[in-house]
Wavefront OBJ file of the C-alpha trace (Angstrom):
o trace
v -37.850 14.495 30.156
v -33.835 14.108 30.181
v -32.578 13.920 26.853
v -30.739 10.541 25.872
v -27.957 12.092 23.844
v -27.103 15.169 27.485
v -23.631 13.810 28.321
v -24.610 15.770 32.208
v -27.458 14.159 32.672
v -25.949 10.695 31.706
v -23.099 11.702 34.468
v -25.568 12.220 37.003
v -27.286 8.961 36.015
v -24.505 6.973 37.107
v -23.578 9.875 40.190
v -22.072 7.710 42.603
v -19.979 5.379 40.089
v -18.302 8.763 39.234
v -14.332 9.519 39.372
v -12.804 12.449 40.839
v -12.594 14.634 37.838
v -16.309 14.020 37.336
v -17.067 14.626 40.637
v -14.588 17.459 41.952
v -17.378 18.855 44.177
v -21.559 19.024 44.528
v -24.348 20.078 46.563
v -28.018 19.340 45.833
v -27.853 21.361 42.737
v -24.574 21.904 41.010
v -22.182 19.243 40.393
v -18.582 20.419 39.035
v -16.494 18.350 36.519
v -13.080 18.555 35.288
v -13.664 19.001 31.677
v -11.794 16.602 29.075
v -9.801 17.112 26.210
v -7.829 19.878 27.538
v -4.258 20.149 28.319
v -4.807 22.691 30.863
v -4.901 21.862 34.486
v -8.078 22.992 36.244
v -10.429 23.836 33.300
v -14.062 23.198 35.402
v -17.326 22.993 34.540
v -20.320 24.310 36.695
v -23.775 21.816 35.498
v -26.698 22.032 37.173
v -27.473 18.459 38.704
v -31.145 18.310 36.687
v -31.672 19.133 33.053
v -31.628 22.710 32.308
v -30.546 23.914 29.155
v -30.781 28.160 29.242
v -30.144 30.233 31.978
v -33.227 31.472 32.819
v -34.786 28.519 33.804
v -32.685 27.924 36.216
v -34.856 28.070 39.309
v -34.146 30.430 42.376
v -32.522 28.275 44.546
v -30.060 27.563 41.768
v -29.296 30.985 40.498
v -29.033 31.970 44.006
v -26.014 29.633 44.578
v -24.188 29.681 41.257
v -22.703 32.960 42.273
v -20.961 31.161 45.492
v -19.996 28.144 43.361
v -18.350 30.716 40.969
v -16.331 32.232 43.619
v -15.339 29.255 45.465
v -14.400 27.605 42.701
v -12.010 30.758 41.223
v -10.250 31.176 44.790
v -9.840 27.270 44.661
v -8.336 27.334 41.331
v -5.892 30.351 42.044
v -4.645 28.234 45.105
v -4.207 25.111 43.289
v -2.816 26.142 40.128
v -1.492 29.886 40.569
v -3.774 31.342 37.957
v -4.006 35.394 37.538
v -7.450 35.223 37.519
v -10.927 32.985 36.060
v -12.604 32.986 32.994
v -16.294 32.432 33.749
v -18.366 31.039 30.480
v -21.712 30.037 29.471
v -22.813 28.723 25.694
v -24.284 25.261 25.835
v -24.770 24.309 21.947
v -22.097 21.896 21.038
v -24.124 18.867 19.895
v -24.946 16.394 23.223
v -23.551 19.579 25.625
v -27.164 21.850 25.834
v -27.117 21.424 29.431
v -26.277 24.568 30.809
v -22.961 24.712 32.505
v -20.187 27.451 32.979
v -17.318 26.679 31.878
v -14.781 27.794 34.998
v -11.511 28.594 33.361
v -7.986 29.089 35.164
v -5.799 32.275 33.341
v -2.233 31.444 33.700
v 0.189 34.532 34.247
v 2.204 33.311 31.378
v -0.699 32.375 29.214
v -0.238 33.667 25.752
v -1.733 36.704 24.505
v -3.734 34.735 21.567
v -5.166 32.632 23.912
v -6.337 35.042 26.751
v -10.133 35.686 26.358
v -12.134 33.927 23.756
v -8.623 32.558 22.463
v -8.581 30.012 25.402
v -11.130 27.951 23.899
v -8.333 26.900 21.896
v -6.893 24.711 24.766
v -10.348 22.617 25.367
v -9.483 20.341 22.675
v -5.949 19.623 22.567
v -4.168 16.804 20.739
v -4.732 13.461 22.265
v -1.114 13.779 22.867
v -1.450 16.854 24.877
v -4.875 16.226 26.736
v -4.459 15.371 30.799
v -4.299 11.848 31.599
v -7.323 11.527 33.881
v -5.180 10.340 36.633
v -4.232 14.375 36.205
v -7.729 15.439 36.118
v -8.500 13.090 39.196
v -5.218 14.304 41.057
v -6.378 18.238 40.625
v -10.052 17.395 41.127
v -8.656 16.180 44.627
v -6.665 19.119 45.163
v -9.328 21.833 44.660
v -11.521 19.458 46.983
v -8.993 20.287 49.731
v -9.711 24.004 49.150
v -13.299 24.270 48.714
v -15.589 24.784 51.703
l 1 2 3 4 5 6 7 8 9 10 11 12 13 14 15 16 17 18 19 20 21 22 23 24 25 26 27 28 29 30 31 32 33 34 35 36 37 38 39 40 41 42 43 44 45 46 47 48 49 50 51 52 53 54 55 56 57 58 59 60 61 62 63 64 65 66 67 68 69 70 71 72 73 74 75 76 77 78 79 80 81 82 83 84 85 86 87 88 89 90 91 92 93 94 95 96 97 98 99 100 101 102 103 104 105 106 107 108 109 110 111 112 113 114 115 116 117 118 119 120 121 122 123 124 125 126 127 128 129 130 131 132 133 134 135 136 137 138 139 140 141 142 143 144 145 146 147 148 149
């Protein structure tokens, strides 16, 4: 049973209502968001499309792609925003946000040193002020669709 308070599973509830950054890019079992709250450009989130909330239970057909999602996603993100490289992360215990998903995080060249590694986390919830519009998020979301197979 799907957990009322999963904020991915109430996404994929209301699947084809969805915007862009909600919606960047699927298959029949990952879905990949633009996360909000952050003022960086491209930060991603890998969810399965059914309620999973650890790792291993993801089944075989899922694990199998997730490495190809991974991939595709960090090649689409270099193209669109320039990045050096990905950050690839997977926690899933903030409160409402068990369902697994990897976070899929563009490094900037210039990116500070405090905020390379762990430190990035720091940018997922910027100031209101600071946070992309999500006409932003919706304009990148349709840019990495232009460079994902």
């Amino acid at each position: 049973m799907t957990p009322p308070d999963c904020y991915a599973c109430r996404m994929e509830a209301v699947f084809d209502e969805l915007p862009p950054r909600e919606r960047v890019a699927c298959d029949d079992l990952w879905r990949v968001a633009h996360t909000f709250t952050t003022a960086l450009p491209g930060w991603l989130v890998l969810l399965p499309r059914r309620h999973v909330t650890a790792v291993h239970d993801l089944t075989d057909a899922e694990a199998a792609a997730l490495g190809g999602w991974q991939v595709g996603l960090s090649r689409a993100l270099r193209e669109v925003t320039g990045c050096a490289k990905t950050y690839v992360v997977q926690f899933a215990e903030a409160e409402g946000f068990a369902h697994v998903h990897f976070h899929v995080v563009p490094r900037m060249p210039d990116l500070a040193p405090e905020l390379r590694g762990p430190g990035v986390f720091s940018l997922l919830h910027a100031p209101d002020a600071e946070q992309l519009t999500p006409e932003r998020a919706d304009a990148v979301a349709l840019a990495l669709r232009a460079h994902l197979p």
